[in-house]
Every structure is written in structure tokens, then in C-alpha cells.
PDB file of N, CA, C and O in Angstrom:
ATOM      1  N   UNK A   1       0.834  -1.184   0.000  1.00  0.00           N
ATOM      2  CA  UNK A   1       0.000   0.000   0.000  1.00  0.00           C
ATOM      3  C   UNK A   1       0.881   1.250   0.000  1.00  0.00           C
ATOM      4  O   UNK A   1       1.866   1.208   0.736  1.00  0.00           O
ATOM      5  N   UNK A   2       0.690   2.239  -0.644  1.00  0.00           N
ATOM      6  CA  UNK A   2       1.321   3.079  -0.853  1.00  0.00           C
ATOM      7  C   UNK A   2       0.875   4.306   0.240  1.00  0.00           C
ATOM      8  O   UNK A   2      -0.210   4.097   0.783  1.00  0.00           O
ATOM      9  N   UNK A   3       1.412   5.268   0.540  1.00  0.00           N
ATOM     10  CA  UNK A   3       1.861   6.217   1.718  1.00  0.00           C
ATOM     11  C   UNK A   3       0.368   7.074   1.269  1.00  0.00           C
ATOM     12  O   UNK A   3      -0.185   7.250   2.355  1.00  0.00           O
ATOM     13  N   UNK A   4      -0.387   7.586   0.345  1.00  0.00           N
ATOM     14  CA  UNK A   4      -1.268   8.482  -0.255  1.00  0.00           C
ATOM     15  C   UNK A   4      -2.435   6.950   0.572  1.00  0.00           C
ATOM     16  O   UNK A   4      -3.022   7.010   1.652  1.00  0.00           O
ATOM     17  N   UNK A   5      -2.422   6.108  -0.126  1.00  0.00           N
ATOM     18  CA  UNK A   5      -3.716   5.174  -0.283  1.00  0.00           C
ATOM     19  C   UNK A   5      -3.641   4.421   1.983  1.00  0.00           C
ATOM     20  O   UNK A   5      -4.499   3.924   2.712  1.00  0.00           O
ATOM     21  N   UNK A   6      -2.207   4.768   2.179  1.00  0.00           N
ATOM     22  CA  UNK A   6      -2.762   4.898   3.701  1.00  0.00           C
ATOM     23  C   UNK A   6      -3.511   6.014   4.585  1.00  0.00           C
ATOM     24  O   UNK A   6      -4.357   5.966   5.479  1.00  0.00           O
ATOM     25  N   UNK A   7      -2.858   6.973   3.968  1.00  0.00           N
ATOM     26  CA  UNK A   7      -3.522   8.277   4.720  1.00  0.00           C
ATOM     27  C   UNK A   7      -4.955   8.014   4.400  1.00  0.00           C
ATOM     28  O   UNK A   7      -5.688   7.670   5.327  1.00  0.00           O
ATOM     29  N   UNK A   8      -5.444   8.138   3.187  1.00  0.00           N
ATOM     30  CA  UNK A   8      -6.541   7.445   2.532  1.00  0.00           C
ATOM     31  C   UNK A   8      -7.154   6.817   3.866  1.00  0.00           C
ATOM     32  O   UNK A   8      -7.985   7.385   4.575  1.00  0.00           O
ATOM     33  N   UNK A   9      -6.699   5.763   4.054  1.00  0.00           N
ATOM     34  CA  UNK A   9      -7.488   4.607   5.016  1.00  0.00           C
ATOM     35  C   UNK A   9      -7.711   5.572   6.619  1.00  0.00           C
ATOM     36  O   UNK A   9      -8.659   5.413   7.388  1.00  0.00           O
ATOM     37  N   UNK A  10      -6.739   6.404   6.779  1.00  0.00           N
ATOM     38  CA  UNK A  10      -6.714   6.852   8.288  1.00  0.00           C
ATOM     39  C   UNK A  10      -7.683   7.837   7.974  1.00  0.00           C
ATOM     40  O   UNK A  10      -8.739   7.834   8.607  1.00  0.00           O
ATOM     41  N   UNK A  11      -7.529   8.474   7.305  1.00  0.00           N
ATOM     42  CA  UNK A  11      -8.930   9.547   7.444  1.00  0.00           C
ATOM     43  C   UNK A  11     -10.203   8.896   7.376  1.00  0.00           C
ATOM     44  O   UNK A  11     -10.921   9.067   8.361  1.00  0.00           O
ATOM     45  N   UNK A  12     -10.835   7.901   6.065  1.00  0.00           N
ATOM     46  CA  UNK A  12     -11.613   8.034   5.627  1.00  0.00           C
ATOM     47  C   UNK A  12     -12.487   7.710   7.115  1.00  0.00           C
ATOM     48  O   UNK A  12     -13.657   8.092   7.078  1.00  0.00           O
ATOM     49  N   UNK A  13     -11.963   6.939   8.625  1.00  0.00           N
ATOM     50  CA  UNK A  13     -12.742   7.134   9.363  1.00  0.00           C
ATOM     51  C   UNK A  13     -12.740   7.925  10.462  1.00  0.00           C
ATOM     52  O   UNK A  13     -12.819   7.559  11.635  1.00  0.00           O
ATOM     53  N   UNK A  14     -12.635   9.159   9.981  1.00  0.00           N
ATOM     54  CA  UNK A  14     -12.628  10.562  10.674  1.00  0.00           C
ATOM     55  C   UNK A  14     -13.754  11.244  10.739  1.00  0.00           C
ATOM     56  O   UNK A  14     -14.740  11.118  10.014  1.00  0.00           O
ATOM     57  N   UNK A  15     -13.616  11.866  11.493  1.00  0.00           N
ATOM     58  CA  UNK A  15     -15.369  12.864  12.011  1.00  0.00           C
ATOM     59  C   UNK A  15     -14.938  14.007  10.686  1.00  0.00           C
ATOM     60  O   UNK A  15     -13.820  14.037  10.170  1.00  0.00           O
ATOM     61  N   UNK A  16     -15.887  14.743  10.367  1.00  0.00           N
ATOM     62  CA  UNK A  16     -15.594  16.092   9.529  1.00  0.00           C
ATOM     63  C   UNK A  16     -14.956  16.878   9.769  1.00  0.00           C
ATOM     64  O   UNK A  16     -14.136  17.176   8.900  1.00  0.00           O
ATOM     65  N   UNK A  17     -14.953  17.477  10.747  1.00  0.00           N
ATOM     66  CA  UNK A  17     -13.911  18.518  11.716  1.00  0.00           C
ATOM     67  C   UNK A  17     -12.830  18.063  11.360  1.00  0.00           C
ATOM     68  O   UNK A  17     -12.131  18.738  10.604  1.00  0.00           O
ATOM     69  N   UNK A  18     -12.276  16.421  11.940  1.00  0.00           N
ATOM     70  CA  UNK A  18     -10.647  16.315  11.894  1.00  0.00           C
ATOM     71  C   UNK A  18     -10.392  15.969  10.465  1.00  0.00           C
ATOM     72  O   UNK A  18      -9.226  15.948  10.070  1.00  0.00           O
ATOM     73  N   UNK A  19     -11.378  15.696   9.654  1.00  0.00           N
ATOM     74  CA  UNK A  19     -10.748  15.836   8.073  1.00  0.00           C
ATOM     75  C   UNK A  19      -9.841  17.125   7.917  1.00  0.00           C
ATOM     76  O   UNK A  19      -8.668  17.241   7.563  1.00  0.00           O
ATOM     77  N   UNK A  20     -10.595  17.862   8.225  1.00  0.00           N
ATOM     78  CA  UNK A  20     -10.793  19.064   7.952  1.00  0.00           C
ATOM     79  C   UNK A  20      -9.133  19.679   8.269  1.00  0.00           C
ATOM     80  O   UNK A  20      -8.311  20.046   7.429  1.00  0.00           O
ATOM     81  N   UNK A  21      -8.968  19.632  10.010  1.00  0.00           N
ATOM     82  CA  UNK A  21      -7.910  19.674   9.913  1.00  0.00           C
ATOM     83  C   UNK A  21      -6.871  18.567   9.330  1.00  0.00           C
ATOM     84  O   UNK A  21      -5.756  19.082   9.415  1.00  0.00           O
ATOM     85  N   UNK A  22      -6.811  17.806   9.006  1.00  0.00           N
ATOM     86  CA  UNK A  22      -6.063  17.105   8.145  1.00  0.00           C
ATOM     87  C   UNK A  22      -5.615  17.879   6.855  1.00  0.00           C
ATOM     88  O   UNK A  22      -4.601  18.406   6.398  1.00  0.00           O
ATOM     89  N   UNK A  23      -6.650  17.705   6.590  1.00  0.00           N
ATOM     90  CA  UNK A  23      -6.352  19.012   4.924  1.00  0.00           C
ATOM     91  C   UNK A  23      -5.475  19.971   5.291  1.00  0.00           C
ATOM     92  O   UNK A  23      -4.432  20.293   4.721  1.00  0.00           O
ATOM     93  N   UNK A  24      -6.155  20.587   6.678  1.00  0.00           N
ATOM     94  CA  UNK A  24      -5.112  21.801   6.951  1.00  0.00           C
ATOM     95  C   UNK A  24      -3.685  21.888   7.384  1.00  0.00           C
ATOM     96  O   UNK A  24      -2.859  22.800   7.359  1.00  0.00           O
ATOM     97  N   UNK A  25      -3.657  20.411   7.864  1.00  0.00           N
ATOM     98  CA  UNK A  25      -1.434  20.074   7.460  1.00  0.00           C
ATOM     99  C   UNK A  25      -1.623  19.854   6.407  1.00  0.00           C
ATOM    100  O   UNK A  25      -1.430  20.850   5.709  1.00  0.00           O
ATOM    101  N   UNK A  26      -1.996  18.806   5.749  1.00  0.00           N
ATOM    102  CA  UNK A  26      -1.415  18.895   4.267  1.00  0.00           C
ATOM    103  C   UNK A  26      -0.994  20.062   3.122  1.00  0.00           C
ATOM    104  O   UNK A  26      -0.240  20.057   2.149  1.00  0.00           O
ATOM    105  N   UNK A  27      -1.901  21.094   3.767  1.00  0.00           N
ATOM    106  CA  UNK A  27      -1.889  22.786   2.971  1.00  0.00           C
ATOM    107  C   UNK A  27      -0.397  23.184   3.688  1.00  0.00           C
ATOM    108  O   UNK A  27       0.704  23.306   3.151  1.00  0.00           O
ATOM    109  N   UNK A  28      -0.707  23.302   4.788  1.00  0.00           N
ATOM    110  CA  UNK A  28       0.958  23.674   5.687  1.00  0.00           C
ATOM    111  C   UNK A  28       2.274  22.736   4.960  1.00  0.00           C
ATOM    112  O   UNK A  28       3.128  23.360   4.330  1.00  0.00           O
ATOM    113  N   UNK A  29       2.359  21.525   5.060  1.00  0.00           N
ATOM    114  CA  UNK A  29       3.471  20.458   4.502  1.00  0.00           C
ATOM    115  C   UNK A  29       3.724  21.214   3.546  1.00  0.00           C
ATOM    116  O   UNK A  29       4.899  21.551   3.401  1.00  0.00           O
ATOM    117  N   UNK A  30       2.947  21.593   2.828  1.00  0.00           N
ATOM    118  CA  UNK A  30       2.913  21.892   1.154  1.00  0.00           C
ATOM    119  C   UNK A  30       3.890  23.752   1.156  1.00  0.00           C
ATOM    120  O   UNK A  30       4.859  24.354   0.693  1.00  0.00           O
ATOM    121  N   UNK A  31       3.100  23.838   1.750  1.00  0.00           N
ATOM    122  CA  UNK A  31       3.390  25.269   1.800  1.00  0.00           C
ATOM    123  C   UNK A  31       4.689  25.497   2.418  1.00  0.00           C
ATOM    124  O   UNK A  31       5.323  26.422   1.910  1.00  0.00           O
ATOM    125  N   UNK A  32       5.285  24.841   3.459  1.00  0.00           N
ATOM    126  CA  UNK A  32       6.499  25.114   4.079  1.00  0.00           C
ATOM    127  C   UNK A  32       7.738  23.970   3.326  1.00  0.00           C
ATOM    128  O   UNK A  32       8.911  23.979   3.697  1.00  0.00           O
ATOM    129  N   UNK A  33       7.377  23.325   2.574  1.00  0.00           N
ATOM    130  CA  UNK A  33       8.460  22.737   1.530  1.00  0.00           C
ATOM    131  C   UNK A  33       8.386  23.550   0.488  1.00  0.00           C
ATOM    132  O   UNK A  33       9.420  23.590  -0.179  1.00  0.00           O
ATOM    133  N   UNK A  34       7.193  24.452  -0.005  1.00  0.00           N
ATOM    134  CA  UNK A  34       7.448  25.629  -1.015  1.00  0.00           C
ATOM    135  C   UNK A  34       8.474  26.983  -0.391  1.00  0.00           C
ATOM    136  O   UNK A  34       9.434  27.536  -0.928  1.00  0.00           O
ATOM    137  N   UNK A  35       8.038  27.147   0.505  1.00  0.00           N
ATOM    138  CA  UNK A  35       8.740  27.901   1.372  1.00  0.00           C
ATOM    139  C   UNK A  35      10.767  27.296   0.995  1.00  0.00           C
ATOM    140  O   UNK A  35      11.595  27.953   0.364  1.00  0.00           O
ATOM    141  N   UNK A  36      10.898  26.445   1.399  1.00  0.00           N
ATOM    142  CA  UNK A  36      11.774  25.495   2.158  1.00  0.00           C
ATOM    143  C   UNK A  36      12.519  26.149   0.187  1.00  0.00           C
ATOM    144  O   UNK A  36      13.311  27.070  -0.010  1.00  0.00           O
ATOM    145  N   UNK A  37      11.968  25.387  -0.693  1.00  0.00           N
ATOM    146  CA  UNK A  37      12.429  25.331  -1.871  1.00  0.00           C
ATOM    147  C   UNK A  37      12.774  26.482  -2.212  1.00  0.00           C
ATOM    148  O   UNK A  37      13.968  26.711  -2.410  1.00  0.00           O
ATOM    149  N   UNK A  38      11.561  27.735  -2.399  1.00  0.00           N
ATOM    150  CA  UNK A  38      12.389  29.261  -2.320  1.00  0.00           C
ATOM    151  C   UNK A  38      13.767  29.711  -1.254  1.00  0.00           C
ATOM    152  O   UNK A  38      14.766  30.226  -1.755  1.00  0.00           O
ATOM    153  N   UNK A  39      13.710  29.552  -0.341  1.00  0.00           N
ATOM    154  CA  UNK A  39      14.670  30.079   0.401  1.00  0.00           C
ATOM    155  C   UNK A  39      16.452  29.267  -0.619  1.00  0.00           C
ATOM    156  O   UNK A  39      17.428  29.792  -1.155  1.00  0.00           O
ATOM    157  N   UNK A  40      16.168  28.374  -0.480  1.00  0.00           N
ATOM    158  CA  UNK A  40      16.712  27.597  -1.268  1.00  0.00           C
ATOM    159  C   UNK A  40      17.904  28.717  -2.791  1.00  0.00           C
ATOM    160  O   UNK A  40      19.082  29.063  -2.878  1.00  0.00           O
ATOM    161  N   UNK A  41      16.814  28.844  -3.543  1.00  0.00           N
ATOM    162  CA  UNK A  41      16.857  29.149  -4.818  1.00  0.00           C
ATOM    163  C   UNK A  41      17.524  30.556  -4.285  1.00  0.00           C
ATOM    164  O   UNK A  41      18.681  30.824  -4.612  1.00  0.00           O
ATOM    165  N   UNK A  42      16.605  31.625  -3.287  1.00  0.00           N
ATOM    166  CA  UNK A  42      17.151  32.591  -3.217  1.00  0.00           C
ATOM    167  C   UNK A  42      18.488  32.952  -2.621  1.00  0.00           C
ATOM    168  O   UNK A  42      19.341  33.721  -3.065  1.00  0.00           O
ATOM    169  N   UNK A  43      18.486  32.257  -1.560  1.00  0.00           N
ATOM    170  CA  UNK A  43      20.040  31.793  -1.391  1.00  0.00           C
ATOM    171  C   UNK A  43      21.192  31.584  -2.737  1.00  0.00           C
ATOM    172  O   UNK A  43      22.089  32.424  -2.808  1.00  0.00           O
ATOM    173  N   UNK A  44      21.159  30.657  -3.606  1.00  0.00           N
ATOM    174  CA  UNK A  44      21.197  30.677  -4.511  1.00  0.00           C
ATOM    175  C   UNK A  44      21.795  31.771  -5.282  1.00  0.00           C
ATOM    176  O   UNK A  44      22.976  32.094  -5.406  1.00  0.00           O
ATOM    177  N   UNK A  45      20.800  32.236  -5.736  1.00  0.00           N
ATOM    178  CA  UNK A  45      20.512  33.691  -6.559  1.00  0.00           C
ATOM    179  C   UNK A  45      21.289  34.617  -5.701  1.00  0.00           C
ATOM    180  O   UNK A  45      21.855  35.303  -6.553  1.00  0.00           O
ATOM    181  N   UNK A  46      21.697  35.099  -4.461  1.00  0.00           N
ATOM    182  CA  UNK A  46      22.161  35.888  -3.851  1.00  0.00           C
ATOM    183  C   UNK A  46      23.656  35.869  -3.673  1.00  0.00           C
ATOM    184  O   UNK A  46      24.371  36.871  -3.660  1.00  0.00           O
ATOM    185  N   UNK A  47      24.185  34.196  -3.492  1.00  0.00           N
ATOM    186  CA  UNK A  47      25.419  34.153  -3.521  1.00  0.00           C
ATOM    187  C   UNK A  47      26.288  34.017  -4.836  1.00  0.00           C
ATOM    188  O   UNK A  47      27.518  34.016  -4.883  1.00  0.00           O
ATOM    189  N   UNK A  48      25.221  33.879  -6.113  1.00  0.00           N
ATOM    190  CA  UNK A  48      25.930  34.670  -7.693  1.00  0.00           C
ATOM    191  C   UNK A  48      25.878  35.825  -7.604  1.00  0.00           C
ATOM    192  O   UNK A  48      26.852  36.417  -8.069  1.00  0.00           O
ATOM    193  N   UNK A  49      24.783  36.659  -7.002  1.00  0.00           N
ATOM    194  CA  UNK A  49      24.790  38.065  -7.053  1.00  0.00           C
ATOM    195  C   UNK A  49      26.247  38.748  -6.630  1.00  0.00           C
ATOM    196  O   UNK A  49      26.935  39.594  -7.200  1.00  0.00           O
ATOM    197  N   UNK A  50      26.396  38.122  -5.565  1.00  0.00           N
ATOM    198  CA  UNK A  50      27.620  38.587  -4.601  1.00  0.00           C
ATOM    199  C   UNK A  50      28.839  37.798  -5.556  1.00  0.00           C
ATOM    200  O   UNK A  50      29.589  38.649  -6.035  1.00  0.00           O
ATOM    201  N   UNK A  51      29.165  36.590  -5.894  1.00  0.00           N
ATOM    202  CA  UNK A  51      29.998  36.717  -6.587  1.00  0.00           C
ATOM    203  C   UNK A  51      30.383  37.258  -8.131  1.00  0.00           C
ATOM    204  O   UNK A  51      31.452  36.942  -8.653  1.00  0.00           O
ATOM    205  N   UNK A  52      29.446  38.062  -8.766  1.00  0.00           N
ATOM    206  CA  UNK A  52      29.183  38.739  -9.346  1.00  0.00           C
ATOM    207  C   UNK A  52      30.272  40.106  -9.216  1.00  0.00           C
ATOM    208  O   UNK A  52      31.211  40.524  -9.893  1.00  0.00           O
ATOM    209  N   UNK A  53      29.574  40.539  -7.944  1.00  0.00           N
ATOM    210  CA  UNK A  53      29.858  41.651  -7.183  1.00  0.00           C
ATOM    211  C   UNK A  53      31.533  41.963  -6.931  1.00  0.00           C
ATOM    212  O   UNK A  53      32.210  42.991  -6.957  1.00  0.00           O
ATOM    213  N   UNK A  54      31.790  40.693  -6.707  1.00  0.00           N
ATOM    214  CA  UNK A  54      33.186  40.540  -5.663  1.00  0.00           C
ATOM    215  C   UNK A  54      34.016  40.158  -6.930  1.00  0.00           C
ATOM    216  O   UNK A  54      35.227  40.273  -6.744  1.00  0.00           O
ATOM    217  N   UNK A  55      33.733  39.826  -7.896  1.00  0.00           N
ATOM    218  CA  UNK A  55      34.918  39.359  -9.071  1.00  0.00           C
ATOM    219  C   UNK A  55      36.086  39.880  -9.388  1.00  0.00           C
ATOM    220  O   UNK A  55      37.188  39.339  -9.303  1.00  0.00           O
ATOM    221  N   UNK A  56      35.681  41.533  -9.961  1.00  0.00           N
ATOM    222  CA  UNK A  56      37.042  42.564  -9.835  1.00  0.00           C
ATOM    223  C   UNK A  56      37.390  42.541  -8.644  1.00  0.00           C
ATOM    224  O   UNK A  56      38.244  43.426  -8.690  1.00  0.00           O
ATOM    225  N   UNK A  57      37.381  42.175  -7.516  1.00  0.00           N
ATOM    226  CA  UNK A  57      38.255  42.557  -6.689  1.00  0.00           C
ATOM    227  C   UNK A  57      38.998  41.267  -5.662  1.00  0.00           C
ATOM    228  O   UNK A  57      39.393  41.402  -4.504  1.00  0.00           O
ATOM    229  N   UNK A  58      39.028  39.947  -6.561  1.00  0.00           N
ATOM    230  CA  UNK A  58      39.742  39.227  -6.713  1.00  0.00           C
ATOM    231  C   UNK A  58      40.845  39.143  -6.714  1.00  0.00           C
ATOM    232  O   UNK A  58      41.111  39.294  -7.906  1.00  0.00           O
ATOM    233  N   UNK A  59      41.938  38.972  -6.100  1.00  0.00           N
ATOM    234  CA  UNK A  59      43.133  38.813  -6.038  1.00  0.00           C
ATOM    235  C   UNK A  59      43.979  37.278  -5.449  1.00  0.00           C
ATOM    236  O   UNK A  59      43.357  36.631  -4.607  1.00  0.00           O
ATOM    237  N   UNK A  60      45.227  36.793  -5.857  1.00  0.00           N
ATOM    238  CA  UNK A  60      45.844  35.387  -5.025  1.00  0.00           C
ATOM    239  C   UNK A  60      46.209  35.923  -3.987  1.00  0.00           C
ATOM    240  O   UNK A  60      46.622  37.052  -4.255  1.00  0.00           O
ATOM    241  N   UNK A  61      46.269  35.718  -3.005  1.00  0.00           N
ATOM    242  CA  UNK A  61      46.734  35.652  -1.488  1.00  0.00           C
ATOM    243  C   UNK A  61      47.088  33.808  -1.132  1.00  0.00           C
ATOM    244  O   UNK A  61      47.017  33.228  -0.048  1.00  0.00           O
ATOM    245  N   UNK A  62      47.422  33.329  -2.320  1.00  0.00           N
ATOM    246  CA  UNK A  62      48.203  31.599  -1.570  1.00  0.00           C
ATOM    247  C   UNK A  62      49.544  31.958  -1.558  1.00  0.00           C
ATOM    248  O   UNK A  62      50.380  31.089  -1.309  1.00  0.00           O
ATOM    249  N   UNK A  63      49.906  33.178  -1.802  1.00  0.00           N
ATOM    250  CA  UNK A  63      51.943  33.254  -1.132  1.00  0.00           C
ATOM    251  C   UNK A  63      51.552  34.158   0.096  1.00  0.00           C
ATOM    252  O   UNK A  63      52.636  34.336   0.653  1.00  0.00           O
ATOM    253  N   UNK A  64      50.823  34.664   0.644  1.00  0.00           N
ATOM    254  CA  UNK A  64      50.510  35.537   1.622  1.00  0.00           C
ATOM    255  C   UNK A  64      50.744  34.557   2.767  1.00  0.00           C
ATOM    256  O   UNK A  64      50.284  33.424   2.906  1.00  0.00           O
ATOM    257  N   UNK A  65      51.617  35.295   3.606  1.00  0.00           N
ATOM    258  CA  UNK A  65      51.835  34.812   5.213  1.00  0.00           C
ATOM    259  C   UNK A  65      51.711  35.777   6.115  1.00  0.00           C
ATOM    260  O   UNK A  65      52.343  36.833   6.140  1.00  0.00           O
ATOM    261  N   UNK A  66      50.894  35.415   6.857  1.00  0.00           N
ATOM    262  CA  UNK A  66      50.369  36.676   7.825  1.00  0.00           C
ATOM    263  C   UNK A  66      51.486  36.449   9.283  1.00  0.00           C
ATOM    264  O   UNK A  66      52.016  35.340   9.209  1.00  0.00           O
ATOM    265  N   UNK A  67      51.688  36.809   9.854  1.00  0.00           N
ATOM    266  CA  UNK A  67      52.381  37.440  10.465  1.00  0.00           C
ATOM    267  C   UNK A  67      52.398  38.143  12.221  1.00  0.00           C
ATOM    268  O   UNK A  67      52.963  39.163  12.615  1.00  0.00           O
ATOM    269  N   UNK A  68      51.759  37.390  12.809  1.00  0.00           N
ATOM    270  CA  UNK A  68      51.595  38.145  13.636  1.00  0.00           C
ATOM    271  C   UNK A  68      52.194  39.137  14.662  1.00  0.00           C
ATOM    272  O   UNK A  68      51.452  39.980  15.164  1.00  0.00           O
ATOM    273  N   UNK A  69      53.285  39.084  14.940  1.00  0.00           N
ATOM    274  CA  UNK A  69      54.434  40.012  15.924  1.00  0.00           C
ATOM    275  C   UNK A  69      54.426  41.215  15.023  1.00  0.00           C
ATOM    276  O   UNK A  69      54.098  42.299  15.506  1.00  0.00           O
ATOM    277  N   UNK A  70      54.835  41.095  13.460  1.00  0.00           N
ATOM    278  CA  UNK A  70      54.873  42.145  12.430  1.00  0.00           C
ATOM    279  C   UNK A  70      53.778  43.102  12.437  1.00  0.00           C
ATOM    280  O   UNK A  70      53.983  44.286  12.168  1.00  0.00           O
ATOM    281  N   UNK A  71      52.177  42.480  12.843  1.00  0.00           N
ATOM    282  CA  UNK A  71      51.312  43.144  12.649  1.00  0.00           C
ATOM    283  C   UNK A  71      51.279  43.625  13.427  1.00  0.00           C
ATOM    284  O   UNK A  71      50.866  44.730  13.076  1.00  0.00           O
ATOM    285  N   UNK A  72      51.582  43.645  15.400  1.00  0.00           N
ATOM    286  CA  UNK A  72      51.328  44.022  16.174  1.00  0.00           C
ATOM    287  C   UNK A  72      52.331  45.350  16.653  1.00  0.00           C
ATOM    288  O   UNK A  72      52.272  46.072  17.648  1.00  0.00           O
ATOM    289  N   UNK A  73      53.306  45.329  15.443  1.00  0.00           N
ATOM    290  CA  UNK A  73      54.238  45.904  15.818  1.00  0.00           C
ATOM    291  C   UNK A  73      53.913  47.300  15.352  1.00  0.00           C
ATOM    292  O   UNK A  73      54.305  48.244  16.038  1.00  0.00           O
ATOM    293  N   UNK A  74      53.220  47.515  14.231  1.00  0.00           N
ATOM    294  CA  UNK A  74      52.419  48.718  13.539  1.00  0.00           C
ATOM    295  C   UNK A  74      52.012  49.761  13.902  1.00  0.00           C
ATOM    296  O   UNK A  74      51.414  50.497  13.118  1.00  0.00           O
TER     297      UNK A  74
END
């Protein structure tokens, strides 16, 4: 039996009311994995934006050795 055709079985002997709320997680589930999926995407979309942003000002720093006594000495 498949996960749809159980829920199926658990409701169908439910009073009206708790159908009712039933429906009303299933609207929520739905809605907060849409949710879930945008945040997602916009995340996404924001961290091309920013590397977008940040490209010209790209530089190597793998021979860079930082230094600390030198810096403190400033």
C-alpha cells in the first residue's frame, strides 16, 4: 500500500472537523516545503549576485603569510 492510499485509510474514518484539519497540514506540509524550496533558490541567486559583485576585486593571497608580531608591531 502506498503512503497516499494509507492516509486514505486513516482519514476516511474521521469525524468532519478532523478531516478538515487534516487538509489543513497537508496545505501547511505543502506550503512550508514551497517555502523550504524558495529560500533555497534565493540563497542561490544571492550568492551569484555577490559573486558577481566581488569578481574585480579578486586577487591570489596563496603566497601571503600573515604574520603576527609584524602586525602588532604597527
Amino acid at each position: 500500500m502506498s503512503t497516499a492510499e494509507l492516509i486514505y485509510q486513516e482519514a476516511k474514518g474521521l469525524p468532519a472537523y478532523l478531516g478538515t484539519e487534516v487538509l489543513d497540514f497537508i496545505g501547511y506540509l505543502k506550503n512550508r516545503h514551497l517555502l523550504k524550496k524558495e529560500t533555497i533558490m534565493n540563497e542561490e541567486e544571492k550568492i551569484s549576485e555577490l559573486e558577481t559583485i566581488f569578481a574585480p576585486h579578486r586577487c591570489d593571497l596563496s603566497d601571503f603569510h600573515f604574520n603576527r608580531d609584524e602586525a602588532n608591531e604597527r
